[in-house]
C-alpha positions as CSV (number, residue, x, y, z in Angstrom):
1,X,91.4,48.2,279.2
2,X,94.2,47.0,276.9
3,X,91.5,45.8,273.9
4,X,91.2,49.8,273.4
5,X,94.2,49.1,271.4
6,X,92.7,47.0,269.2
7,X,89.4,47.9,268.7
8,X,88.8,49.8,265.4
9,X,92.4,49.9,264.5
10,X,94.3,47.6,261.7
11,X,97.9,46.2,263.8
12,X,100.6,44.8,261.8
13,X,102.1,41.7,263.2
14,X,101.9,38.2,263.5
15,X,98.2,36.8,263.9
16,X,99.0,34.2,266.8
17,X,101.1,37.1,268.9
18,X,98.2,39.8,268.7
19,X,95.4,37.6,269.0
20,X,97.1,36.5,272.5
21,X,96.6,39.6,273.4
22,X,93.2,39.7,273.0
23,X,91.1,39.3,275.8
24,X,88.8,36.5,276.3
25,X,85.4,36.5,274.6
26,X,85.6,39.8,273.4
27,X,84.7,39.3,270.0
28,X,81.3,38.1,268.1
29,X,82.0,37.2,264.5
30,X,85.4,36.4,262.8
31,X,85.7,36.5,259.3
32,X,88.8,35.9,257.1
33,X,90.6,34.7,254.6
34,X,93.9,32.7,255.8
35,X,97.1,32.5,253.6
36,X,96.5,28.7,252.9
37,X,99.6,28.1,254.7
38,X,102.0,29.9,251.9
39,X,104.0,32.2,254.7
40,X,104.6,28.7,256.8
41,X,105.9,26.6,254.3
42,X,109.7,27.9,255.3
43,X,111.1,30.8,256.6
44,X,112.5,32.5,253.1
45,X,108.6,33.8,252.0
46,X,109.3,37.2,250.2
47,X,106.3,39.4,249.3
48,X,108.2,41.4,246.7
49,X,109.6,37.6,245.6
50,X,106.0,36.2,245.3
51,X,104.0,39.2,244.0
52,X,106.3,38.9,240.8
53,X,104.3,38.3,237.4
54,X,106.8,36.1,236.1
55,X,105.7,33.9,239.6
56,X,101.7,33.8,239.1
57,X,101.5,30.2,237.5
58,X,100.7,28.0,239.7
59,X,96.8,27.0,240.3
60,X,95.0,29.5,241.2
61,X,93.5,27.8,244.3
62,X,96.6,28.3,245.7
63,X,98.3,31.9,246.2
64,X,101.6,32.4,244.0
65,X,104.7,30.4,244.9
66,X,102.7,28.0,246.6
67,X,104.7,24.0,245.0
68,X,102.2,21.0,245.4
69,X,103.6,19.3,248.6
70,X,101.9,16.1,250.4
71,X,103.0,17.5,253.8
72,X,101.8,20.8,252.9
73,X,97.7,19.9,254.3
74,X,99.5,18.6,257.9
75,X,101.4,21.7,258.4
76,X,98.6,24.1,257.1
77,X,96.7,22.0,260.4
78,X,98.8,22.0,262.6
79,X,99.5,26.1,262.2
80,X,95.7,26.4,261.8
81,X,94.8,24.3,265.0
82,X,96.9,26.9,267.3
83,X,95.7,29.8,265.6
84,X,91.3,28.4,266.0
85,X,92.6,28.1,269.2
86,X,93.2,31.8,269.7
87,X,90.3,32.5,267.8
88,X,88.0,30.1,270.2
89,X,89.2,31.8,272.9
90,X,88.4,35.6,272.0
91,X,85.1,34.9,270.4
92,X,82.3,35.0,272.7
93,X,79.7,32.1,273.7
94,X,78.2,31.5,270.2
95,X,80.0,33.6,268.5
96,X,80.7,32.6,264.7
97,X,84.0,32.0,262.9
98,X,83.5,32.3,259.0
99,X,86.7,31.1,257.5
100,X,87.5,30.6,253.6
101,X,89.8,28.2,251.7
102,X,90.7,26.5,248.6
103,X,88.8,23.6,248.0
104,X,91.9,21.2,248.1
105,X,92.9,22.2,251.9
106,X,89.6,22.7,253.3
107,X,89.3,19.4,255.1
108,X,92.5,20.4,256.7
109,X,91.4,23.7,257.6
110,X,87.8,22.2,258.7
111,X,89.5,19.6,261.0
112,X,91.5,21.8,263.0
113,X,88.6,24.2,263.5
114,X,86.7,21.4,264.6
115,X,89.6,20.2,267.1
116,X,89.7,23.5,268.5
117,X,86.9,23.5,269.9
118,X,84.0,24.5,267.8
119,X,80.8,23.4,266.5
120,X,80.9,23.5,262.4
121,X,76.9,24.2,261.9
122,X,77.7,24.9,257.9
123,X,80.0,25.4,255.0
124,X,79.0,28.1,252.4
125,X,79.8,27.6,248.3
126,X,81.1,31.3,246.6
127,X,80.4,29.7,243.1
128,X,81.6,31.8,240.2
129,X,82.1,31.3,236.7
130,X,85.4,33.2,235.8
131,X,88.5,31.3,236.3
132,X,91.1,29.7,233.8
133,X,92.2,26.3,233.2
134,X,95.3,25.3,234.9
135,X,95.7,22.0,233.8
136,X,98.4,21.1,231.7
137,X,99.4,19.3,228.9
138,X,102.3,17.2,228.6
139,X,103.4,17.6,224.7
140,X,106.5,19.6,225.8
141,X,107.4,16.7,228.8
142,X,107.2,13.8,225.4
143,X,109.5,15.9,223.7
144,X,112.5,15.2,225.5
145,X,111.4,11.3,225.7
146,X,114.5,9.8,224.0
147,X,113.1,8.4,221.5
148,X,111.9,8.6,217.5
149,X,109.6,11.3,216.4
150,X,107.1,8.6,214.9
151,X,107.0,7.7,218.6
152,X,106.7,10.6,220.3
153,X,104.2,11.7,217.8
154,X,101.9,8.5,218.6
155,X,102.1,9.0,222.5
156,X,100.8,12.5,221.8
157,X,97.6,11.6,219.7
158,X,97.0,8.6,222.8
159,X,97.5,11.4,225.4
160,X,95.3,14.1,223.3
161,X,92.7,15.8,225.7
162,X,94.9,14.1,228.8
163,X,95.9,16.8,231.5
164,X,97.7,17.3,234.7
165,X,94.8,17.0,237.5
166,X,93.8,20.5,237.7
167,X,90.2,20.8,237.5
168,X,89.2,24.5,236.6
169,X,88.3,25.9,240.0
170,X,85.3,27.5,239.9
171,X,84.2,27.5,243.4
172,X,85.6,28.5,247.3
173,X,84.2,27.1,250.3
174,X,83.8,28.8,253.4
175,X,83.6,27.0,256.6
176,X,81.1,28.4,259.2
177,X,81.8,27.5,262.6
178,X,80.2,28.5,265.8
179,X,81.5,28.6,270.0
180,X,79.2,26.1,272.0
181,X,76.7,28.9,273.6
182,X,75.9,28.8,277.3
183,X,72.8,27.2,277.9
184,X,70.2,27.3,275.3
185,X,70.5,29.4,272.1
186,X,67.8,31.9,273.7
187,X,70.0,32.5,276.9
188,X,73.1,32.8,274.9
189,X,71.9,36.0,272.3
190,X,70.2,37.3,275.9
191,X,73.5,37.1,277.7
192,X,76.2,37.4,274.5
193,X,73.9,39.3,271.9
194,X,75.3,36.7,269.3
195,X,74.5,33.1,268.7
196,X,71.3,33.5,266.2
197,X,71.4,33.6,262.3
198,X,69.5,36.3,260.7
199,X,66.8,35.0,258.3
200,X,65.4,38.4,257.7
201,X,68.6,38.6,255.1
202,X,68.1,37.8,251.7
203,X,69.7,36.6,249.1
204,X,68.7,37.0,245.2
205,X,65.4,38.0,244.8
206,X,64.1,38.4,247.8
207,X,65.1,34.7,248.5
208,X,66.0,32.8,252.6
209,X,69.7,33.0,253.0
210,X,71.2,30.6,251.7
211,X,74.6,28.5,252.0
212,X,75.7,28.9,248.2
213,X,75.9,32.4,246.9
214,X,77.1,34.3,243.3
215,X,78.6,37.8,242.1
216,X,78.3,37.0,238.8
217,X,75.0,36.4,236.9
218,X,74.4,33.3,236.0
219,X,71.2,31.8,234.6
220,X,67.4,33.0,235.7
221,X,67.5,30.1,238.3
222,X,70.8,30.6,240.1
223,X,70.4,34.2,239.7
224,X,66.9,34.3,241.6
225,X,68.2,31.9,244.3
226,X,71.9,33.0,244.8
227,X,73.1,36.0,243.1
228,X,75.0,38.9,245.3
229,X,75.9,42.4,243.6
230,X,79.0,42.3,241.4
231,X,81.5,44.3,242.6
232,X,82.3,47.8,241.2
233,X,85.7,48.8,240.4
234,X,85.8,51.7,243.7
235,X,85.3,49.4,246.2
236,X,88.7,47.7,245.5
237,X,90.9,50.9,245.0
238,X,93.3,51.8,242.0
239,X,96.3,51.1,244.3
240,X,95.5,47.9,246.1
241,X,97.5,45.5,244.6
242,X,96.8,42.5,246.6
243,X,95.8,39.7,244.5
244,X,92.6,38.0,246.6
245,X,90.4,40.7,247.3
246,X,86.9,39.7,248.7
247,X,84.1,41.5,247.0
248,X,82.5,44.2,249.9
249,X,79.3,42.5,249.3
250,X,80.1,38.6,250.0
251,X,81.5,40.0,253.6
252,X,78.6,42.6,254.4
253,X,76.1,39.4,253.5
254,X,78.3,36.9,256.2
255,X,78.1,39.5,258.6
256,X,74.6,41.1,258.4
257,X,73.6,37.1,258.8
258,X,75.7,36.3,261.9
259,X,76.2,39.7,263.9
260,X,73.5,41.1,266.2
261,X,74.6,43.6,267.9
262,X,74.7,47.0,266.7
263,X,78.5,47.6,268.5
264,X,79.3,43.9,267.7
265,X,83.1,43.1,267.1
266,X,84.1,42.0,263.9
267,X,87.7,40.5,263.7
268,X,89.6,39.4,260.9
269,X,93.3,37.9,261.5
270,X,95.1,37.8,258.2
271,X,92.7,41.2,256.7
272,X,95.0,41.6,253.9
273,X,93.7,44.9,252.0
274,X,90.9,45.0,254.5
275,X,87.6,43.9,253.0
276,X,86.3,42.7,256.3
277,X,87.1,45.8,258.2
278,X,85.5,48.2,255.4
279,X,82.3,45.9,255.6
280,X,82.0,46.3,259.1
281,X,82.9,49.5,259.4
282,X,80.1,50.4,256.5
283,X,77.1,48.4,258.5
284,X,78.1,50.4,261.4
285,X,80.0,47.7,263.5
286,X,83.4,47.7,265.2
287,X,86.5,46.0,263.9
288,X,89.8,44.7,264.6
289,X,91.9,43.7,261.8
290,X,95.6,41.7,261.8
291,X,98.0,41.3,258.8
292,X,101.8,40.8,259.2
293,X,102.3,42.8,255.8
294,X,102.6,46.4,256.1
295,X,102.2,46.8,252.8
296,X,98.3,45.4,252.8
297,X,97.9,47.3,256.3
298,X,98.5,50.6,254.9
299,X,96.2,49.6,251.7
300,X,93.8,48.4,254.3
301,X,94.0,51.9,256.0
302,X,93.2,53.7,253.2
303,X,90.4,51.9,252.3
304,X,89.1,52.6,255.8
305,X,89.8,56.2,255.8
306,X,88.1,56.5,252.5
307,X,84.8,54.8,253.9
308,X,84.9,57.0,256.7
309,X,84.9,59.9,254.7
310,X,81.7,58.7,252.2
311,X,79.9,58.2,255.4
312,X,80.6,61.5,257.0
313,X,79.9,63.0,253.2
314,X,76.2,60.9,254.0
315,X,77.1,58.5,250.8
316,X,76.0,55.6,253.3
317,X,72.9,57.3,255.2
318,X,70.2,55.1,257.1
319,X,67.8,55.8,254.0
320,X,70.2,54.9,251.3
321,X,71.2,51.8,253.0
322,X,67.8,50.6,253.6
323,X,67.3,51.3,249.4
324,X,70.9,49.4,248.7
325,X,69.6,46.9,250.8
326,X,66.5,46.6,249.1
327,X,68.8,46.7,246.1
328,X,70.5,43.6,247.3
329,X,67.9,41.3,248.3
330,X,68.2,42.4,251.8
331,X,65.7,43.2,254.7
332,X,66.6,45.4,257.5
333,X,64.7,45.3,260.7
């Protein structure tokens, strides 16, 4: 069986390519982050070029190196159309497709997930409070006007407060998307073992899973209704440089709501340093991860192999989990 090549393993090369080689509804969840379109803009993408510090200012909705272009949205569709297409076609009857975005390109990225194919039954809010201003002022632009100080100081005072449109991000939606299921929902999960949201998850104190969800704590309110655990510094890893990682616990709530078997298939296309791989692998599901970096396969390895060795250790034992979950805000059943 040729998926025995994929299954469990993190392959480097382009998503399109290996997800062809996929066989037909093999999988039950997908979950990723997609490059917002930055490796398709043109052919001369450099990691090394784009990873530089003297690079990171633009927004940071948008990954580094990434110029505001009108055609951008329509080529970010029409790459993202063939690659729900793929997707569509590996996943399972009612199998769900969790896909995150910046909030400027995710009616683009909605629409072609929509065209492919699938049902979108939600979107999901990852609302968080640290993030920095982009906007910009234009004091240095009036400077070279060519004309006298007394003007130029006047233009400034009318323009005082007045900034490039760059509202302070301070959100990412997530689109959830879900393959039509055969029959009724009931005959689907019977025949597929997927299809079914689980509302035995929880969210913030003890709270019904929710479409909006928090690491950081934010007020008594949001914090009972929303919040996840922060992050700690280990789960990311001293060498993993890659500059959107996903907090472990924002992918191990997605999946513990959508996957219901206990050898379900969790794939994620562009895996990057592997957050959705490790949160699978740590709820005791399969994975297949794609990423045409090496570099963030190799971190993404690591991180694996590092998981794998807490859980042989018994850092992740049935009992500890059920605490952690506990912990969380989580029920397991």
């Amino acid at each position: 069986m040729k998926n025995k090549n994929f299954i469990n393993k993190i392959i480097t090369g382009d998503s399109i390519e290996v997800l062809s080689k996929i066989d037909d509804n093999l999988v039950d969840v997908v979950l990723t982050d997609p490059p917002y379109f930055l490796d398709k803009l043109d052919n001369n993408w450099n990691y090394e070029t784009v990873s530089k510090k003297n690079n990171q200012y633009t927004i940071k909705s948008l990954p580094a190196g990434m110029k505001f272009d009108r055609e951008q949205g329509k080529r970010f569709y029409t790459w993202y159309l063939e690659v729900s297409k793929e997707i569509f076609r590996v996943l399972k009857p009612g199998g769900f497709f969790f896909s995150f975005s910046s909030p400027r390109l995710y009616h683009r990225m909605a629409s072609a997930i929509d065209d492919a194919g699938f049902e979108i039954r939600d979107a999901f809010m990852w609302l968080y409070t640290q993030n920095q201003a982009k906007a910009m002022g234009l004091d240095h632009f009036i400077e070279k006007i060519d004309t006298d100080e007394k003007t130029k100081k006047q233009i400034k005072e009318k323009l005082e407060g007045w900034k490039t449109p760059q509202i302070k991000s301070c959100f990412e939606p997530i689109s959830m998307a879900q393959k039509p299921t055969e029959q009724t929902y009931l005959n689907n999960i019977l025949k597929h073992d997927v299809g079914l949201l689980n509302t035995n998850i929880k969210i913030g104190d003890n709270m019904f899973p929710a479409n909006v969800f928090t690491i950081d704590s934010i007020n008594g309110l949001i914090d009972k209704a929303f919040l996840l655990p922060k992050p700690t510094k280990k789960e990311k890893g001293d060498y993993n440089d890659h500059k959107t990682v996903k907090p472990l616990a924002v992918c191990e709530y997605l999946i513990k709501l959508s996957a219901f078997s206990d050898d379900a298939i969790i794939l994620d296309p562009f895996v990057g340093s592997g957050t959705t791989a490790v949160a699978a692998k740590k709820l005791g599901k399969r994975y297949i991860g794609i990423d045409s970096n090496e570099r963030y396969v190799k971190i993404a390895e690591k991180r694996l192999k590092e998981i794998e060795k807490e859980m042989k250790m018994g850092l992740f034992s049935q009992q500890d989990n059920i605490k952690k979950s506990l912990q969380l805000g989580f029920q397991i059943v």
